[in-house]
N, C-alpha and C positions, 0 to 999 in steps of 0.2 A: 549557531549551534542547532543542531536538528537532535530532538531524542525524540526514537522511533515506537512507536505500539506502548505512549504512557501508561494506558488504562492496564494491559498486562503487566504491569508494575506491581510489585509490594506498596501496600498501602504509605507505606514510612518514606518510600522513595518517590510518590506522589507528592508528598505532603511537603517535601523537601524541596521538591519541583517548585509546589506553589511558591512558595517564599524566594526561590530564585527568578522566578517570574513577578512575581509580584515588588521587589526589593532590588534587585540584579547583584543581592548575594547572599548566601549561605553561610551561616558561624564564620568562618575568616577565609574564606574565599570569592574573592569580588568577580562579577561579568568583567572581561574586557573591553575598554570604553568602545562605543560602537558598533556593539554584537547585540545582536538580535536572536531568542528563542525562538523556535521552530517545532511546535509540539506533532503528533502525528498520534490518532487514535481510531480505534475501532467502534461503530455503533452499538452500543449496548441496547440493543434490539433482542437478544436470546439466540443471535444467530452465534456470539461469540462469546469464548469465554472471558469475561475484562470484569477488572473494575468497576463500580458504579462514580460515577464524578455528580459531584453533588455542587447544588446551583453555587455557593461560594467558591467552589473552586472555577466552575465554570463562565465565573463572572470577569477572570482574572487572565481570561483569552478570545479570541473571534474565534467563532470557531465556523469552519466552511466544508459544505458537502459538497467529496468530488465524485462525478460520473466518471467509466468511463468514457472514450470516442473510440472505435475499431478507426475511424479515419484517422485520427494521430497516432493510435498503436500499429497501422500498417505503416509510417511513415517512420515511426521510430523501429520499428521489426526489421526494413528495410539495413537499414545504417548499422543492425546489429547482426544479418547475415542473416536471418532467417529465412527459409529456403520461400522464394516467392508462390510455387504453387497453395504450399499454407497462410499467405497474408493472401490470397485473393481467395482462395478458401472462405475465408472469415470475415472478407469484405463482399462476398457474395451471401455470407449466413450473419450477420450480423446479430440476429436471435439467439445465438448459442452462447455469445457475452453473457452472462448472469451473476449474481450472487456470487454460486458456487464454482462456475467457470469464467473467473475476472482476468483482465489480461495477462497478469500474473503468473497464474497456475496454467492456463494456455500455453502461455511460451516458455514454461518449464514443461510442458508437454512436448512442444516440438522440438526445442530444445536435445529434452531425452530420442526422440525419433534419429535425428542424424547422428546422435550418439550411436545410437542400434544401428543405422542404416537402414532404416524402413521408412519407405513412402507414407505420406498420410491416405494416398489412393488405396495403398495394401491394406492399412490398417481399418480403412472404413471397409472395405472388402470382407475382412473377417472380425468386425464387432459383433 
């Protein structure tokens, strides 16, 4: 079971979490034997708005920082149709990866471009 962006959660639904995590169930509903949680959160750095998880709760999972790779998001962009001249784009500028533009919001960007029918060539054109 995967539940996505814990930390933007109500506090009540955290807390409900832990005990399912921690127990593998909640008041009268049990995990599935052989189902594994899959939490997913956001760094409470100031860049976003979350939850703070506080060390008890944070004791009650591994928790692992992911980067991204433009080298597996061009291979995955590939299989999703995205037009090639923007994955070698972004394999030529791998700088532009950040923060604010994670590969994510990129390829909701190109995404929206072949929606439009506009080149990323036109668009860098008239930025």
């Amino acid at each position: 079971m995967i539940l996505d962006d814990l930390n933007r959660a109500d506090i009540r639904f955290i807390q409900a979490v832990m005990e399912l995590v921690d127990r593998q169930e909640y008041i009268s509903w049990k995990l599935p034997k052989d189902w594994h949680i899959i939490l997913t959160a956001n760094q409470d750095d100031g860049n976003y708005l979350v939850q703070s998880i506080d060390v008890a709760q944070r004791t009650r999972f591994i928790s692992v920082n992911l980067k991204s790779d433009v080298e597996v998001w061009a291979k995955w962009a590939e299989t999703q149709g995205i037009d090639g001249r923007c994955i070698n784009f972004l394999l030529m500028h791998p700088e532009l990866i950040t923060v604010g533009t994670n590969p994510r919001s990129i390829t909701t960007f190109l995404m929206l471009l072949v929606l439009l029918k506009i080149s990323l060539h036109s668009f860098l054109l008239f930025k």
